[in-house]
N, CA, C and O atoms as a GROMACS GRO file, in nm:
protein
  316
    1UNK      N    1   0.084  -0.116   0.000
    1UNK     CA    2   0.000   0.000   0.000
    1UNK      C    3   0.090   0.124   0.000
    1UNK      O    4   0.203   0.127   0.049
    2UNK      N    5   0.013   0.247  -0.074
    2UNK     CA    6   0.121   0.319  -0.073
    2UNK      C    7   0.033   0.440  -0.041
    2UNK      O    8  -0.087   0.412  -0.046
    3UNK      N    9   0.063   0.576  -0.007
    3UNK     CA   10  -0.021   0.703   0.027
    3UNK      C   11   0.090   0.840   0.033
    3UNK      O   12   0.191   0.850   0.103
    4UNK      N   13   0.056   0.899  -0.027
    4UNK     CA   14   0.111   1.036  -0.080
    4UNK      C   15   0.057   1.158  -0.013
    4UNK      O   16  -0.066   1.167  -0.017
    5UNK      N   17   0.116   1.251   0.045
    5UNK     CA   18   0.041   1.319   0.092
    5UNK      C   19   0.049   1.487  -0.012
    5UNK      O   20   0.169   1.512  -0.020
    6UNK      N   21  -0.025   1.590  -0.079
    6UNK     CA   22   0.011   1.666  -0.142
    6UNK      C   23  -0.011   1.781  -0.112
    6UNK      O   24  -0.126   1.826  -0.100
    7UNK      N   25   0.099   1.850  -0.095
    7UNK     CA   26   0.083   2.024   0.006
    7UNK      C   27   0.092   2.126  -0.140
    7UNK      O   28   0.151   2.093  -0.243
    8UNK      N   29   0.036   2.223  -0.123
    8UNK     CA   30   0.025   2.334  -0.251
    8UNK      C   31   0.126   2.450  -0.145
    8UNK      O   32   0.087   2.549  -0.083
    9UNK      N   33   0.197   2.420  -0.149
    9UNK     CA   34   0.286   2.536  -0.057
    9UNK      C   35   0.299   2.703  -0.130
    9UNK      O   36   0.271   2.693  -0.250
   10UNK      N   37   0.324   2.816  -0.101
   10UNK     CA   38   0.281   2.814   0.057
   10UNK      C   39   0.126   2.800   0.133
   10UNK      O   40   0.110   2.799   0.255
   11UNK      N   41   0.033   2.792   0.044
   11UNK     CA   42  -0.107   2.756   0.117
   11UNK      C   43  -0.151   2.697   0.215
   11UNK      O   44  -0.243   2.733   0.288
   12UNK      N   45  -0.051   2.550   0.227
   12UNK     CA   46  -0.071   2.452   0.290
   12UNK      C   47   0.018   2.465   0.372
   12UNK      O   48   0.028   2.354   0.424
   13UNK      N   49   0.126   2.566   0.442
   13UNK     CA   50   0.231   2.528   0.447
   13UNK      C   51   0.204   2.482   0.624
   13UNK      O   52   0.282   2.415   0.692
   14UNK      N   53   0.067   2.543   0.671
   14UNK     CA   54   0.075   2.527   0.856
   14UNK      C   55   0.046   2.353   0.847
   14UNK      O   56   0.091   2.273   0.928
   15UNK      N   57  -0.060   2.307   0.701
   15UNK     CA   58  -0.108   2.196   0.671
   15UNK      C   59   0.022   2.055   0.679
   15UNK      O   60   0.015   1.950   0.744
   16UNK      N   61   0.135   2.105   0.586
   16UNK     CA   62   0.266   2.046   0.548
   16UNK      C   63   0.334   1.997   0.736
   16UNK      O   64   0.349   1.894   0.803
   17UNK      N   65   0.353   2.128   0.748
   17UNK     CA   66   0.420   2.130   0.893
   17UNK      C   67   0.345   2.049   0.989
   17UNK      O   68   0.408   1.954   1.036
   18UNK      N   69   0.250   2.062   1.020
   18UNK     CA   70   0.191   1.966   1.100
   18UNK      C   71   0.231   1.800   1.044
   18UNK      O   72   0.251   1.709   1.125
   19UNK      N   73   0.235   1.788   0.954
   19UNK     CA   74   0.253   1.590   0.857
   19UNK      C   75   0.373   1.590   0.889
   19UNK      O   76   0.415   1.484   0.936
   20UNK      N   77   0.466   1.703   0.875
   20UNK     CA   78   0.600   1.695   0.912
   20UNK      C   79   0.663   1.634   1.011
   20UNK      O   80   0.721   1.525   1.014
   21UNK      N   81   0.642   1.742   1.120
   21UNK     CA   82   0.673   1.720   1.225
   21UNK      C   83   0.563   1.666   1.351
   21UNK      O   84   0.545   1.723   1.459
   22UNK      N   85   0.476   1.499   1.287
   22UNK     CA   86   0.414   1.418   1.362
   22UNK      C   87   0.483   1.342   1.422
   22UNK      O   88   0.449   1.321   1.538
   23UNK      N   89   0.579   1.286   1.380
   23UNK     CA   90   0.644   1.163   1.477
   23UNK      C   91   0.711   1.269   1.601
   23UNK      O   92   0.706   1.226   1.716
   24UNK      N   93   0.770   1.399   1.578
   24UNK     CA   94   0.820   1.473   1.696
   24UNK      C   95   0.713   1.499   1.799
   24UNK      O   96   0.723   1.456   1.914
   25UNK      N   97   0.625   1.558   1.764
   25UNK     CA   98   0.483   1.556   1.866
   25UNK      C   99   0.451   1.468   1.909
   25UNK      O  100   0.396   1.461   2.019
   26UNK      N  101   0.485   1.346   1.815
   26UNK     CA  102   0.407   1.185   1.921
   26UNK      C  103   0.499   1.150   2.008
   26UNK      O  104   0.476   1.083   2.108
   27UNK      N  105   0.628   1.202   1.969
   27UNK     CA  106   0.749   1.189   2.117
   27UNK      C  107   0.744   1.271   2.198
   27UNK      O  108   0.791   1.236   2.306
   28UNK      N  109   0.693   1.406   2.191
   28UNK     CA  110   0.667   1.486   2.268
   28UNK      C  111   0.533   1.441   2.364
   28UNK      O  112   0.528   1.451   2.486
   29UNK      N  113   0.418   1.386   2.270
   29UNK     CA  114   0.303   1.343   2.355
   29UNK      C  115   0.367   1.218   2.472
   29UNK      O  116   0.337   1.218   2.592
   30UNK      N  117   0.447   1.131   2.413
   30UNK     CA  118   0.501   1.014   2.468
   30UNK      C  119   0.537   1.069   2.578
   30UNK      O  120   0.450   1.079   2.664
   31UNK      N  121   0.665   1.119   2.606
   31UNK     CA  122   0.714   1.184   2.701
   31UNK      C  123   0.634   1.332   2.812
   31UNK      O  124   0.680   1.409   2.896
   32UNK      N  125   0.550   1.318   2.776
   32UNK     CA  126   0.447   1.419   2.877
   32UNK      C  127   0.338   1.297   2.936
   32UNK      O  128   0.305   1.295   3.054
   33UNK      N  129   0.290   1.202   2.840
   33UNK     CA  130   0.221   1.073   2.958
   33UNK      C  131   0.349   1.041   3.031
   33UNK      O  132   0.323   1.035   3.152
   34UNK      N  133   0.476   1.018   3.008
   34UNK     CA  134   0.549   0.981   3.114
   34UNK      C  135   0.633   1.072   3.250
   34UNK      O  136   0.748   1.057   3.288
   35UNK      N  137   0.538   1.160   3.297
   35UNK     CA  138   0.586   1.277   3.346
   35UNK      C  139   0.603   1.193   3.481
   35UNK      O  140   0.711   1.179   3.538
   36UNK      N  141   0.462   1.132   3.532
   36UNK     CA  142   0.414   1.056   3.624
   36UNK      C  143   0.507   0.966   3.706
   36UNK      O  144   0.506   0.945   3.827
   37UNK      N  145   0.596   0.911   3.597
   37UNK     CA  146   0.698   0.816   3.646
   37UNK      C  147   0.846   0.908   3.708
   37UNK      O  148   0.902   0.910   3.817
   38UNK      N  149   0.868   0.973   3.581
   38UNK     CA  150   0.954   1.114   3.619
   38UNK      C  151   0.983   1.158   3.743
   38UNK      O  152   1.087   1.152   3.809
   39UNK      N  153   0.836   1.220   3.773
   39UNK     CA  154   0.790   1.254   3.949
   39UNK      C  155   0.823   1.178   3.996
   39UNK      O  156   0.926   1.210   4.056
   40UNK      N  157   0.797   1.072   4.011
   40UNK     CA  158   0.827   0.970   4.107
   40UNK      C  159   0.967   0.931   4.137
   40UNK      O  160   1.008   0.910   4.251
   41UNK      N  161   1.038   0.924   4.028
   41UNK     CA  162   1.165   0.885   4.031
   41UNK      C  163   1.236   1.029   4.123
   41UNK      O  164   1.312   1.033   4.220
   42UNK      N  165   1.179   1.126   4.050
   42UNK     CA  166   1.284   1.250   4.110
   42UNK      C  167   1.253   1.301   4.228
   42UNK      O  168   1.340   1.353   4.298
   43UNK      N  169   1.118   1.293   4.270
   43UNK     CA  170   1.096   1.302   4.426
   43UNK      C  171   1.036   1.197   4.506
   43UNK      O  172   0.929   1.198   4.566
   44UNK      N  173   1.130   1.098   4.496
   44UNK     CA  174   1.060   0.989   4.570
   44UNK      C  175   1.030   0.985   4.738
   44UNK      O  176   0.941   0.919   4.790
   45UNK      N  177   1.119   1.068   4.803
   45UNK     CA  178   1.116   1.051   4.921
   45UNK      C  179   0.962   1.156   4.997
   45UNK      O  180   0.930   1.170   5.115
   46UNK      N  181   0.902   1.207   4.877
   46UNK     CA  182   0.773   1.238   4.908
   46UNK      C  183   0.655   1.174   4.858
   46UNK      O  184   0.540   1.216   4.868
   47UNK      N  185   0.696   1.072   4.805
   47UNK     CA  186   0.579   0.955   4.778
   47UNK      C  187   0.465   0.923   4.852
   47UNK      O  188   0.348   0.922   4.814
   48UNK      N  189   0.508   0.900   4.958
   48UNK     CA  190   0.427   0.824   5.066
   48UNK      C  191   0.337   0.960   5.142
   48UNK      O  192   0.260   0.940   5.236
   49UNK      N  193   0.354   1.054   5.102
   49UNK     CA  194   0.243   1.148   5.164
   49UNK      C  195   0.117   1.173   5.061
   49UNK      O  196   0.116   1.201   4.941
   50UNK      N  197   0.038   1.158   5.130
   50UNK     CA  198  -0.129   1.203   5.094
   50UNK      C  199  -0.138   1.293   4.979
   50UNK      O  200  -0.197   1.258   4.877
   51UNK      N  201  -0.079   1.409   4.990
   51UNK     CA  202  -0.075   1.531   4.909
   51UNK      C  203  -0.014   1.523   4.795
   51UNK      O  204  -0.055   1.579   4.693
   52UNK      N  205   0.124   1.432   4.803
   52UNK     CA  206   0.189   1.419   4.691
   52UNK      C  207   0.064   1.285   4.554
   52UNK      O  208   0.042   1.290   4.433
   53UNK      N  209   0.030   1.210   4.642
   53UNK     CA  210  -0.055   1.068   4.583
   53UNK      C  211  -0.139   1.159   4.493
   53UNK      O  212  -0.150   1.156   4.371
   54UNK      N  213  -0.206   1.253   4.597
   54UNK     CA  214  -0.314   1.332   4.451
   54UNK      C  215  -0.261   1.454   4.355
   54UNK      O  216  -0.324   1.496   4.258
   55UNK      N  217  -0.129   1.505   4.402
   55UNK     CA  218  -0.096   1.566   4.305
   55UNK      C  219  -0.032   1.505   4.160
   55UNK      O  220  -0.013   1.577   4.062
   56UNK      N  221  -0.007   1.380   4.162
   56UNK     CA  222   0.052   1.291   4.084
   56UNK      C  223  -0.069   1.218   4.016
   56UNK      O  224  -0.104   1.233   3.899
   57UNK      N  225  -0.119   1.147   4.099
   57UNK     CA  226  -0.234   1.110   4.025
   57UNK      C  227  -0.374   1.201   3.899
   57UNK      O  228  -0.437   1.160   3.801
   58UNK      N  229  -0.364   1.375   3.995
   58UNK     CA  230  -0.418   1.426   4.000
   58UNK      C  231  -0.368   1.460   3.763
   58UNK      O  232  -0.422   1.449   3.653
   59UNK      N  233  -0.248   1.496   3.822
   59UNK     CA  234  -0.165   1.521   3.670
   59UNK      C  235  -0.187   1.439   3.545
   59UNK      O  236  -0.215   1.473   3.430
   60UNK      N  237  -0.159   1.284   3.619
   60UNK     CA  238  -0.167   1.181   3.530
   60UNK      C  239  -0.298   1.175   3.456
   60UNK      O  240  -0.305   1.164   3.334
   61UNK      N  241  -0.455   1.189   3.578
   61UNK     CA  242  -0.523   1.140   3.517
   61UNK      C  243  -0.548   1.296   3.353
   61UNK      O  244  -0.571   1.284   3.232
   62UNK      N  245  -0.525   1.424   3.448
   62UNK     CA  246  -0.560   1.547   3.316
   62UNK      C  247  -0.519   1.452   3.210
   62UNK      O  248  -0.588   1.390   3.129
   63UNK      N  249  -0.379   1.455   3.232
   63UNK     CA  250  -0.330   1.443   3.068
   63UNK      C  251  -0.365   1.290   2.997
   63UNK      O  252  -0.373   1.272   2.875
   64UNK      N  253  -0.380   1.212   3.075
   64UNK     CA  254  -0.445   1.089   2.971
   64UNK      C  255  -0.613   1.129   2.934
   64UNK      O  256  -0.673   1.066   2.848
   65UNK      N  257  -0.679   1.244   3.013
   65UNK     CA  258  -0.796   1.342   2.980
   65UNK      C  259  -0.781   1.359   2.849
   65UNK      O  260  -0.849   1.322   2.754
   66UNK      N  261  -0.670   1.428   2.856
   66UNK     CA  262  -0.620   1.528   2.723
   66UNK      C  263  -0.616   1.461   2.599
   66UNK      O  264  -0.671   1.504   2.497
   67UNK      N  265  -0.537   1.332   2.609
   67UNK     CA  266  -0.493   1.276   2.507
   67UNK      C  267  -0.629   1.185   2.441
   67UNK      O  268  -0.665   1.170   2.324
   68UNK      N  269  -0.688   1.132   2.576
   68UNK     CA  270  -0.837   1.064   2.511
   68UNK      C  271  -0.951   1.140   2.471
   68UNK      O  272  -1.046   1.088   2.414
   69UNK      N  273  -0.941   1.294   2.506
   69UNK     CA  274  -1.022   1.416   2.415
   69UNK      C  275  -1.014   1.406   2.289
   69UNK      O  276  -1.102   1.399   2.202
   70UNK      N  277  -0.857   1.405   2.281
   70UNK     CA  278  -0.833   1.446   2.141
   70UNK      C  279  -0.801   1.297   2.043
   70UNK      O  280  -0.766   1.307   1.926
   71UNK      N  281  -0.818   1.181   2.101
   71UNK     CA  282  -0.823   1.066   2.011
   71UNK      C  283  -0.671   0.977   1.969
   71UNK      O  284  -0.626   0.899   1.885
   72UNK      N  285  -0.626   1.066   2.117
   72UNK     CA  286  -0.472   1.008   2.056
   72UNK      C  287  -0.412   0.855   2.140
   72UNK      O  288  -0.382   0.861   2.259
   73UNK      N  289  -0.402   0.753   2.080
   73UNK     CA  290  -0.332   0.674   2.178
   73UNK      C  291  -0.190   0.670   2.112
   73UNK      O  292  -0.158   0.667   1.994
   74UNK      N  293  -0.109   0.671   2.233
   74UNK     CA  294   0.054   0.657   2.258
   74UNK      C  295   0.077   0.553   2.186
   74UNK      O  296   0.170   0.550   2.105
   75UNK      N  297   0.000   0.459   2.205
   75UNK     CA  298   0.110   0.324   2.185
   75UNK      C  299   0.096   0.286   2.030
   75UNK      O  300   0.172   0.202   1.982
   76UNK      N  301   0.005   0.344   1.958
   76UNK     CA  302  -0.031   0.361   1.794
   76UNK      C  303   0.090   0.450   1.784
   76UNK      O  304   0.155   0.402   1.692
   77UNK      N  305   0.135   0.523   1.818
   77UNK     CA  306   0.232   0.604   1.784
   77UNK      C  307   0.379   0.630   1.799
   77UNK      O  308   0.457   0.716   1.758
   78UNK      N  309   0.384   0.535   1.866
   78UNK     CA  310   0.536   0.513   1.909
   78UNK      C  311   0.555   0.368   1.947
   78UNK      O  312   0.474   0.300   2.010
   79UNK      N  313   0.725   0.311   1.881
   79UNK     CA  314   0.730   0.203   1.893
   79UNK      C  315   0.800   0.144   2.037
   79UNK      O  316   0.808   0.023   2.056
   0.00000   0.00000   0.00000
């Protein structure tokens, strides 16, 4: 199978840029669901408090919000 994509530049050009630079955004999306772990790793010794559980959780759940708003799953997009 094959698929072509065709930009009339400059018309298209915000159109182009976006096809462009998708795999960078899906690493960028990748790496913002993994903020969660991040936190954890870098402040671990505040884990175990109450406040920290929902500020972490609190993050995680927005942005998997975000990403299932807008129709995106991670793992379609990165190998």
């Amino acid at each position: 199978m094959e698929a072509r994509l065709i930009f009339s530049l400059p018309d298209d050009q915000m159109e182009f840029n976006r096809a462009n630079q998708s795999l960078d955004m899906a690493c960028a999306l990748f790496d913002i669901s993994q903020l969660r772990k991040a936190m954890e790793r870098k402040f671990e010794s505040y884990i175990d408090t109450p406040e920290w559980s929902s500020v972490v959780d609190f993050m995680g759940d927005e942005i998997a919000g975000i990403l299932d708003e807008h129709n995106i799953n991670i793992d379609k997009l990165i190998e």
